[in-house]
C-alpha positions as CSV (number, residue, x, y, z in Angstrom):
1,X,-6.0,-87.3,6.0
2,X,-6.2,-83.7,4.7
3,X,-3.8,-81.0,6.4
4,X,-3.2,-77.4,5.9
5,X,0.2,-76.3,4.8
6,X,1.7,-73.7,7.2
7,X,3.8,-70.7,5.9
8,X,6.9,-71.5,7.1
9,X,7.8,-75.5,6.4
10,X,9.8,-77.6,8.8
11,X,8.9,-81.2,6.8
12,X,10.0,-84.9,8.7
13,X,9.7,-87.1,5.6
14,X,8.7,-91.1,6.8
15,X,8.9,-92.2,3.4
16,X,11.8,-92.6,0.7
17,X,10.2,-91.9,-1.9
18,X,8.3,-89.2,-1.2
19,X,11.7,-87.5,0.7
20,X,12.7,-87.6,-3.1
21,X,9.4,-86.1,-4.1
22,X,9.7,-83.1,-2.0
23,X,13.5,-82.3,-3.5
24,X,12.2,-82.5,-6.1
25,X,9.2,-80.2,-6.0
26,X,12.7,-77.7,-5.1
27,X,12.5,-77.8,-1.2
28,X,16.0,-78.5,-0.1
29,X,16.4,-76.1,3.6
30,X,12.4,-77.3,4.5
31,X,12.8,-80.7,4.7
32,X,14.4,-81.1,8.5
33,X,14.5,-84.7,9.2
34,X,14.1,-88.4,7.2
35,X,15.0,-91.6,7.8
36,X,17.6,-94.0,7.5
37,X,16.2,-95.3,4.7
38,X,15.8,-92.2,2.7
39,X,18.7,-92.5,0.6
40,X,17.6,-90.1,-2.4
41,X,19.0,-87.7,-4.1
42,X,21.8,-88.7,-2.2
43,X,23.7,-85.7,-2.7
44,X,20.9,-84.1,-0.6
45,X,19.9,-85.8,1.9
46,X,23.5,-87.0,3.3
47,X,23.4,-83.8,5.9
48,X,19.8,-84.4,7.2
49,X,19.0,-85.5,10.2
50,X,17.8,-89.3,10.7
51,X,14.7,-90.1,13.0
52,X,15.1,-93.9,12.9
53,X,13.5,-96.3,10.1
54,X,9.9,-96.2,8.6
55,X,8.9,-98.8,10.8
56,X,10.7,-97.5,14.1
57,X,10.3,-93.8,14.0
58,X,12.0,-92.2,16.9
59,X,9.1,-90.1,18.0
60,X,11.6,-88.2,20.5
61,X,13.9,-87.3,17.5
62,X,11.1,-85.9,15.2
63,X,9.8,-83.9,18.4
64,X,13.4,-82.2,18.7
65,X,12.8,-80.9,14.9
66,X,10.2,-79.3,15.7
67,X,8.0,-79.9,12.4
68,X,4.9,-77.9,11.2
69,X,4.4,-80.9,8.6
70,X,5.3,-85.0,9.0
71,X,4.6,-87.1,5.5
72,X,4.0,-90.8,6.0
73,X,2.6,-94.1,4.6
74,X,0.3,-96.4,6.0
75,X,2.2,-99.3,4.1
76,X,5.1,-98.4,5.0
77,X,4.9,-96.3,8.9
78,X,3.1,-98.5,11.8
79,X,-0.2,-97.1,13.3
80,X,1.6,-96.6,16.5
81,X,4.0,-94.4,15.2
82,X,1.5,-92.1,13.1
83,X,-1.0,-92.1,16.3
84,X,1.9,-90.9,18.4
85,X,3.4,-87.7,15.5
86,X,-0.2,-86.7,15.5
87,X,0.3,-85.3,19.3
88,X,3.6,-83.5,17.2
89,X,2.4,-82.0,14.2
90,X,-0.2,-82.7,11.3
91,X,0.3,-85.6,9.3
92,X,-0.4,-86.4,6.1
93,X,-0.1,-90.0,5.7
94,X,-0.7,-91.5,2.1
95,X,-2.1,-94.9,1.2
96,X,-0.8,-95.9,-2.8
97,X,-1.9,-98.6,-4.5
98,X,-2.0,-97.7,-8.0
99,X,-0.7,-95.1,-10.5
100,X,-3.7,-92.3,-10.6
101,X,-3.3,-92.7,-6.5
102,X,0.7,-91.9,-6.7
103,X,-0.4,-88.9,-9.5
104,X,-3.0,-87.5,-6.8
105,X,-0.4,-87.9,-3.8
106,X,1.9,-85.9,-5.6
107,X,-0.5,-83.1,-6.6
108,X,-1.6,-82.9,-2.8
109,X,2.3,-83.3,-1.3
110,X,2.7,-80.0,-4.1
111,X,-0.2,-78.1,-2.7
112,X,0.5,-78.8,1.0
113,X,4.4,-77.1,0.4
114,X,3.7,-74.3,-1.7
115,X,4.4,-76.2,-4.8
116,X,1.4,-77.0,-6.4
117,X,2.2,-75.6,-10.0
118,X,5.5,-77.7,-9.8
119,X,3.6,-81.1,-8.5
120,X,1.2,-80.6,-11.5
121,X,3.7,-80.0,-14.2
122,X,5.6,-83.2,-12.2
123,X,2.6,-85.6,-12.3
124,X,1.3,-84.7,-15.9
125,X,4.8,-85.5,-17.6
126,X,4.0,-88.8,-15.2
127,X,0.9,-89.4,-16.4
128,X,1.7,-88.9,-20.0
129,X,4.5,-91.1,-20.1
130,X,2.5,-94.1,-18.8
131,X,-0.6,-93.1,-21.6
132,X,2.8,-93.5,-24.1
133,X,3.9,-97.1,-22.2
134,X,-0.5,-97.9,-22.5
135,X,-0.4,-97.6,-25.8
136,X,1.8,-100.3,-27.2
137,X,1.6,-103.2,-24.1
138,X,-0.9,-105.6,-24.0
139,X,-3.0,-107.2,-21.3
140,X,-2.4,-110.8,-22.1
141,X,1.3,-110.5,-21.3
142,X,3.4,-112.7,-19.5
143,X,3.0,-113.8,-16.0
144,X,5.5,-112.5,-13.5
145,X,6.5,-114.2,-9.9
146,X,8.0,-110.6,-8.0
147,X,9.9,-111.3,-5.1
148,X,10.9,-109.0,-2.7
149,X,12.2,-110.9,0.3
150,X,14.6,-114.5,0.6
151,X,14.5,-117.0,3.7
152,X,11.9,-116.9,3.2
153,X,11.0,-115.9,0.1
154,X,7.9,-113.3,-0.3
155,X,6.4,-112.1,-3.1
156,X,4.2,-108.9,-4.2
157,X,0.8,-110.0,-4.8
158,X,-2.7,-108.5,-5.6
159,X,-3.8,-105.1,-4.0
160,X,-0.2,-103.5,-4.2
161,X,1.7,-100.9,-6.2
162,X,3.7,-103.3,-7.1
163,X,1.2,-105.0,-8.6
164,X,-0.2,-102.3,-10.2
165,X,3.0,-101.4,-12.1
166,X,3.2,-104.7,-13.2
167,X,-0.2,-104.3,-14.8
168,X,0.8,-101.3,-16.3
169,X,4.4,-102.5,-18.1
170,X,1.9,-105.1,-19.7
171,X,2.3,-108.2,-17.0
172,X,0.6,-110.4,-15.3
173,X,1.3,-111.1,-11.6
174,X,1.7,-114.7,-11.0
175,X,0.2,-114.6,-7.4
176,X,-3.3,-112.9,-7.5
177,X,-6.0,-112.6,-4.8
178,X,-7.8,-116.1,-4.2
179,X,-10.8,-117.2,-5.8
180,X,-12.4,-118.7,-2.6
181,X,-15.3,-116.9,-0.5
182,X,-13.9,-114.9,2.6
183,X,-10.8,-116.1,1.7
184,X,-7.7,-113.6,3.7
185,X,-5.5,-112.1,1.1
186,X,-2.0,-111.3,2.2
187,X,-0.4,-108.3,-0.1
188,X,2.9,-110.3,1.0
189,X,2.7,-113.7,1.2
190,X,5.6,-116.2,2.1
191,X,5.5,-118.5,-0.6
192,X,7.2,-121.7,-0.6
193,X,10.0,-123.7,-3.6
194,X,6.5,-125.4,-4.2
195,X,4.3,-122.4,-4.5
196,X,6.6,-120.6,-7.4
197,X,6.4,-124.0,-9.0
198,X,2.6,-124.5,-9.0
199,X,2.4,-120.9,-10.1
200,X,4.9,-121.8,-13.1
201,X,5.3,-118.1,-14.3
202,X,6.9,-117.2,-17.1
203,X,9.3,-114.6,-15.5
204,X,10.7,-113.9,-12.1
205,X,12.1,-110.9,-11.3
206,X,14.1,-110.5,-8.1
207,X,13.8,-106.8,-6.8
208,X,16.9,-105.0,-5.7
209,X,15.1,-103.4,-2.4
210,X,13.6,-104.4,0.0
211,X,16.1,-107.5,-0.4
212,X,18.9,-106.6,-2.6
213,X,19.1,-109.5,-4.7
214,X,22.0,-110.1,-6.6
215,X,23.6,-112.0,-9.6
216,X,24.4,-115.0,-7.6
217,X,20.5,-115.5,-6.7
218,X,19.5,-116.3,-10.6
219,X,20.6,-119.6,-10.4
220,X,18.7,-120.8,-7.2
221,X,15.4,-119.2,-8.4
222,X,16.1,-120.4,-11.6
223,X,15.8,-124.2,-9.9
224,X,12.5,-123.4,-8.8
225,X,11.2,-122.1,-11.7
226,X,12.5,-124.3,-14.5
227,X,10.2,-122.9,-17.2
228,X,10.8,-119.2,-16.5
229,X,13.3,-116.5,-17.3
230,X,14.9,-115.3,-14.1
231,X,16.2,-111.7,-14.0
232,X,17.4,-108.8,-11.7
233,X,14.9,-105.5,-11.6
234,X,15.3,-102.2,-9.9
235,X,12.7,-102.2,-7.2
236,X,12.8,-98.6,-6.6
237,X,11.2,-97.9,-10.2
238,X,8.0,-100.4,-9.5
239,X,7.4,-99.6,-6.1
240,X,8.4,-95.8,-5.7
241,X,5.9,-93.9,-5.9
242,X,7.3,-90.0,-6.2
243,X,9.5,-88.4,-8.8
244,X,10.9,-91.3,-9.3
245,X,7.8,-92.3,-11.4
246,X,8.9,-89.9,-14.1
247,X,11.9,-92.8,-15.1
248,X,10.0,-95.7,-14.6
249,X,7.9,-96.0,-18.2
250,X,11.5,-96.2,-19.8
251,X,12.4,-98.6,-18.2
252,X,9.5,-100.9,-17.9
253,X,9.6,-100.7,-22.2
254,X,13.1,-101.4,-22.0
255,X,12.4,-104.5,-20.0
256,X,9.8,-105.5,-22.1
257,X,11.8,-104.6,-25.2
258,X,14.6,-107.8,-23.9
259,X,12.2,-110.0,-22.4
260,X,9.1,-109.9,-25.4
């Protein structure tokens, strides 16, 4: 949904990663209320006001800031919520699924603030850094199993950013849509100690957010997966979709560098 940006800004920001977007498009005294889940830059937003968590907004709370502008997700925020801030204040809720969608979201985040020349000059260094990544990774790389939840264990399939930055860092996800006709897809799925091992991939990396997984996790993923390399990734540079971007081509050729 399009809005107009108003002249003078009062922003409740629903979602991390685009809390660090807007810091750092340079609004600091604007943004007037995140949630307890925006945790970056943490320098900045340790004196803003919380509003609950991206899937339990306190609508009272984000009423009492008064906003002119509320940015959420529909991944991320629940229907309910975004139905209800509407009777508040525009909203400009986002739906990312892939990199040219995160590069347009930041243009129109830029030109909704009064920082369109910034959100350009921001999503062309993007941009350019992934054409850099494009040009050495191949299609045929390895297949990935992503987790992002334990007990029970749930992985990033088809149809997600996730997925999409996979693609891009030159792998292949391990759990894709379903051949069958009218098959449901879940972007989610609980998968099972037998799923991973029919999918046999040849990596699985364990995401630090929304789980954090840790060292100790290797080995019990590692039993499941006999055949595959097990190792820790930083989930906020695959499935961030802001400012954040403009780190993640490093690192995903890093990774490739120790894993190819």
């Amino acid at each position: 949904m399009s809005v107009t940006a108003q002249p003078q800004h009062r922003i409740v920001s629903l979602v991390p990663s685009q809390t660090e977007l807007l810091f750092a498009l340079g609004l600091t005294d604007e943004v007037v209320g995140i949630t307890k889940f925006c945790t970056q830059p943490a320098e900045k937003v340790a004196d803003k006001p919380r509003v609950g968590g991206t899937k339990n907004v306190t609508v009272s709370a984000v009423a009492a800031l008064k906003p002119t502008l509320i940015l959420a997700n529909y991944e991320e925020n629940t229907e309910a919520d975004v139905v209800a801030l509407r009777e508040i204040a525009p909203v400009h809720c986002t739906d990312i699924k892939t990199l040219p969608d995160a590069l347009n979201m930041i243009r129109e985040v830029g030109a909704l603030v009064g920082r369109p020349a910034e959100a350009d000059n921001l999503a062309g260094q993007i941009g350019a850094s992934f054409a850099t990544l494009r040009s050495v990774v191949s299609p045929e790389g390895p297949s990935v199993a992503y987790l992002i939840w334990r007990k029970p264990y749930m992985v990033a399939a088809s149809d997600t950013f996730i997925d999409a930055m996979l693609t891009e860092a030159g792998f292949r996800n391990a759990f894709t849509a379903p051949s069958q006709s009218g098959a449901r897809w879940v972007r989610y799925p609980v998968v099972t100690e037998t799923d991973l091992k029919e999918a046999n991939p040849d990596l699985v990396f364990l995401s630090s957010e929304p789980y954090p997984f840790r060292q100790k996790h290797l080995a019990e993923l590692q039993a499941h997966c006999l055949n595959a390399r097990v190792r820790l990734v930083d989930g906020e540079l695959f499935s961030w979709y802001g400012s954040r971007l403009l780190h993640t081509a490093a690192y995903f050729a890093e990774l490739r560098r120790d894993l190819i």
